[in-house]
C-alpha positions as CSV (number, residue, x, y, z in Angstrom):
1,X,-61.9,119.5,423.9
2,X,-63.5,116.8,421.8
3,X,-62.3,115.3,418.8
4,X,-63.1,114.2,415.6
5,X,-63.2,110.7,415.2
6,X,-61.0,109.5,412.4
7,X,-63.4,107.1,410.0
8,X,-61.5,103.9,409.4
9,X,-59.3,103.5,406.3
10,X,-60.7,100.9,403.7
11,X,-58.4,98.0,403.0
12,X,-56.1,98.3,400.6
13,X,-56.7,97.9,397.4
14,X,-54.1,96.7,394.3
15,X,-54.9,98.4,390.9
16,X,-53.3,98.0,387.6
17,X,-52.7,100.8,385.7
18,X,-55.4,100.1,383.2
19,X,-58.7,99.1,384.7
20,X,-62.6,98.9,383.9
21,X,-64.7,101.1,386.2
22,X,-68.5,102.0,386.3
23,X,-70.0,105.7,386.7
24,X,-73.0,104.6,387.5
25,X,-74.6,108.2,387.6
26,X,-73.8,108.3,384.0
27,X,-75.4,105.4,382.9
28,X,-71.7,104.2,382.4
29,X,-71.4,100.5,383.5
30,X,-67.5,100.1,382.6
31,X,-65.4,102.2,380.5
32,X,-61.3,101.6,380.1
33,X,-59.4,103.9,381.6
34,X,-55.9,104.7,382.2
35,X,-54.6,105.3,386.1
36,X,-52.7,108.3,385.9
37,X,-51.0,109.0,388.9
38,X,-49.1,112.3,387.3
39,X,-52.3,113.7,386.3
40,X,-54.4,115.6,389.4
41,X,-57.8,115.4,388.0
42,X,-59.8,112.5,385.8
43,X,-60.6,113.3,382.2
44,X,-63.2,111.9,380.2
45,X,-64.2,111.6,376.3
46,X,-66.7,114.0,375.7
47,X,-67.8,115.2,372.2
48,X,-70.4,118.2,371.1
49,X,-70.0,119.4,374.9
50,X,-73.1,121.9,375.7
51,X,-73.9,123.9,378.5
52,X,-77.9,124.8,379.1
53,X,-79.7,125.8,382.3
54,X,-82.3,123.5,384.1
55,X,-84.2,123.7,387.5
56,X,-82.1,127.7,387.7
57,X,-78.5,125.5,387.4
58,X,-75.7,125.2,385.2
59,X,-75.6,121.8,383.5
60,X,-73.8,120.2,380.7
61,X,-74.7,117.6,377.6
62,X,-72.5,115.6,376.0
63,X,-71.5,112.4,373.9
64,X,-69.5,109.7,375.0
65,X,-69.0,106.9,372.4
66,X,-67.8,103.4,374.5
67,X,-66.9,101.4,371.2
68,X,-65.6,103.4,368.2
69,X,-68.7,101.4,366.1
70,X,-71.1,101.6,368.4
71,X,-73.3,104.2,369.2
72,X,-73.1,107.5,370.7
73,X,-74.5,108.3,374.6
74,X,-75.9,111.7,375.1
75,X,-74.9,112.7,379.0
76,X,-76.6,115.2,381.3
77,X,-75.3,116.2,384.7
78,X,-74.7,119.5,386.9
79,X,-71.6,121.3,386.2
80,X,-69.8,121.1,389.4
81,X,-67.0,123.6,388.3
82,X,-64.9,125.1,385.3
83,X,-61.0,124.8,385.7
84,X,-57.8,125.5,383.8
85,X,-56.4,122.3,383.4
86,X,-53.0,121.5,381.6
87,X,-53.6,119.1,378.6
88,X,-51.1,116.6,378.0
89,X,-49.5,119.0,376.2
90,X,-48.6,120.7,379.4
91,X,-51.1,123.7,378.0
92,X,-53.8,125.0,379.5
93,X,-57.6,124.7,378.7
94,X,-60.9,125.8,380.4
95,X,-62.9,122.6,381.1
96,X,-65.9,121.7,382.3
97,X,-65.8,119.6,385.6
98,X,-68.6,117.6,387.0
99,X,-68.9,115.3,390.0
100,X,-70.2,111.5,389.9
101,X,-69.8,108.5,391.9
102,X,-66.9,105.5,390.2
103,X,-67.1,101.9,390.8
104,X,-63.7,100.5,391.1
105,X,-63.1,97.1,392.5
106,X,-66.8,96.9,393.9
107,X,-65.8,100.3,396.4
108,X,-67.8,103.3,395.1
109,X,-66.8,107.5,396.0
110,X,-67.1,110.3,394.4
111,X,-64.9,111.9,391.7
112,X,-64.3,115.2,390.5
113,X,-64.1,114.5,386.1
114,X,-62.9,117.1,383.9
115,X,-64.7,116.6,380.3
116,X,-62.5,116.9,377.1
117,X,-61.9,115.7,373.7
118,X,-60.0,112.6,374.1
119,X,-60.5,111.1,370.5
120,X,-56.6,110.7,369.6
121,X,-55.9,109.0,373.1
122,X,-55.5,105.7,373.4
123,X,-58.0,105.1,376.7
124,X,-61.1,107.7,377.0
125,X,-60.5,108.0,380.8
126,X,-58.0,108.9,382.9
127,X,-58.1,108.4,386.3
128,X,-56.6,111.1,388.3
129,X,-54.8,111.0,391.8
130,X,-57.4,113.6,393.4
131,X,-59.7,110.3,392.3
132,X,-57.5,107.9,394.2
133,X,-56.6,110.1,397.5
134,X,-57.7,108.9,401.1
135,X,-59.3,105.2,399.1
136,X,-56.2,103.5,400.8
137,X,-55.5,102.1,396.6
138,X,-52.1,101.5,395.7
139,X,-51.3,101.1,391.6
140,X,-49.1,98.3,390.1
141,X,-47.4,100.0,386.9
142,X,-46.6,96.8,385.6
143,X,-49.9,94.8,386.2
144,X,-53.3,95.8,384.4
145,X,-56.7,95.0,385.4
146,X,-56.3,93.9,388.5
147,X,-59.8,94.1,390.3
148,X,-61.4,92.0,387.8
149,X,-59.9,88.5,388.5
């Protein structure tokens, strides 16, 4: 009977519970975000959400605005799933969820990000423990930004 080799556990790594991270396959090079350990999947800003078809798939458009004065980015990727996911309101909504790769600390994986209207929170991403799981990352709740010094 063989088995599976395990793959080795990256180091640990110490996060605050704000930090900057890149998604790269977005064209996102750092966005704010809030680590949210009580909150399964990650949530991003997304405004005038649309789904169309390309190359016989189901994809989605959006805008994401980084600086509330600067300009708006339109999106495009594959829509990996739609969930019911509770709001912070503890109600639940039909989102959109794609996949793409984060950049946290200089370690990249990829994420599962549900896409909503964030506008009246204070971060436009939250980080998500589904996110965090099996990336050997513990989170300092009283330190922030802690893998950019």
């Amino acid at each position: 009977m063989s088995t599976k080799p395990k793959k080795p556990k990256p180091q640990l790594m110490v996060i605050g519970w704000i930090e900057h991270i890149a998604l790269p396959d977005l064209g996102i090079p750092d966005i704010r975000c809030k680590i949210d350990t009580g909150a399964r999947t990650s949530a991003l800003h997304a405004d005038d959400i649309e789904r169309f078809g390309k190359d016989d798939e189901d994809w989605v458009r959006f805008g994401l605005r980084l600086k509330s004065h600067g300009p708006a980015m339109r999106i495009e990727a594959p829509i990996y799933d739609i969930r019911r996911i509770k709001n912070t309101g503890g109600i639940p909504q039909e989102r959109i969820v794609i996949r793409t790769t984060v950049n946290l600390g200089g370690r990249e994986w990829p994420i599962s990000v549900s896409l909503t209207d964030r506008s009246r929170m204070k971060f436009p991403m939250i980080v998500g423990r589904s996110a965090l799981k099996n990336q050997n990352i513990a989170v300092h709740t009283r330190h922030a930004n802690l893998t950019r010094r």
